[in-house]
N, C-alpha and C positions, 0 to 999 in steps of 0.2 A: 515661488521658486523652491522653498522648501518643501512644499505638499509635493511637487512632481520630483524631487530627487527623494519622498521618503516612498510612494508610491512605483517608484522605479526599482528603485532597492527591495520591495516587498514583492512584485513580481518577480525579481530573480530569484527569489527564495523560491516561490512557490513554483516557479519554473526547474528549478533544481528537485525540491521535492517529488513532483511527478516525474520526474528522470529515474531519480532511485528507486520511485513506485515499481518503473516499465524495466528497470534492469533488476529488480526485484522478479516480477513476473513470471521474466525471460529466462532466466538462472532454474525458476520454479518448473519452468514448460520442460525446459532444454535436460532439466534433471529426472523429470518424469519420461520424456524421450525416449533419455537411455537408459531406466531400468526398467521400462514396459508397464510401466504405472497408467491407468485412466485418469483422466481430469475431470473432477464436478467442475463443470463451469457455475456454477449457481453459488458454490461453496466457495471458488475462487473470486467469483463476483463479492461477494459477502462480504469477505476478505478485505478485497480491494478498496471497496468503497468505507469500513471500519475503519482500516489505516490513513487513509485520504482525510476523513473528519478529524479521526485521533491525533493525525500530525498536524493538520490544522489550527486545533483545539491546544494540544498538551505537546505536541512536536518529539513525537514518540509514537510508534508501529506500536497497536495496543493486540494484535493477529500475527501471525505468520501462521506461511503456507502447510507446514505439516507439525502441527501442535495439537496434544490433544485439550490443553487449554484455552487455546482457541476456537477447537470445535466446542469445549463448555462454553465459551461465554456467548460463542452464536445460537447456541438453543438457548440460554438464557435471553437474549434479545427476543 
């Protein structure tokens, strides 16, 4: 009984986590949109999937979408 209310509780996280991912994303598209900006999808990919382990791992976005630290750390990967 307790392994399924601690595994229940641990998929809402991570069901919330990927929430904040996609309205992460969305915010990112939706703001590129409107100033005429192109999307690397490879680099937004990149992104996506760094923050997905990071939050998993350390529960902290170690990327964002327009950082030039972020782009350092992905050519360092």
């Amino acid at each position: 009984m307790c392994e399924m209310r601690s595994l229940k509780q641990h998929d809402y996280g991570g069901m919330y986590c990927a929430t904040l991912t996609v309205k992460e994303l969305l915010d990112f598209v939706h703001g590129c949109r409107m100033s005429g900006k192109l999307i690397n999808i490879g680099e937004t990919a990149a992104i996506i999937t760094l923050n997905v382990l990071s939050n998993y791992i350390f529960s902290i976005n170690l990327a964002q979408y327009d950082s030039a630290s972020s782009q350092e750390f992905k050519n360092m990967v």
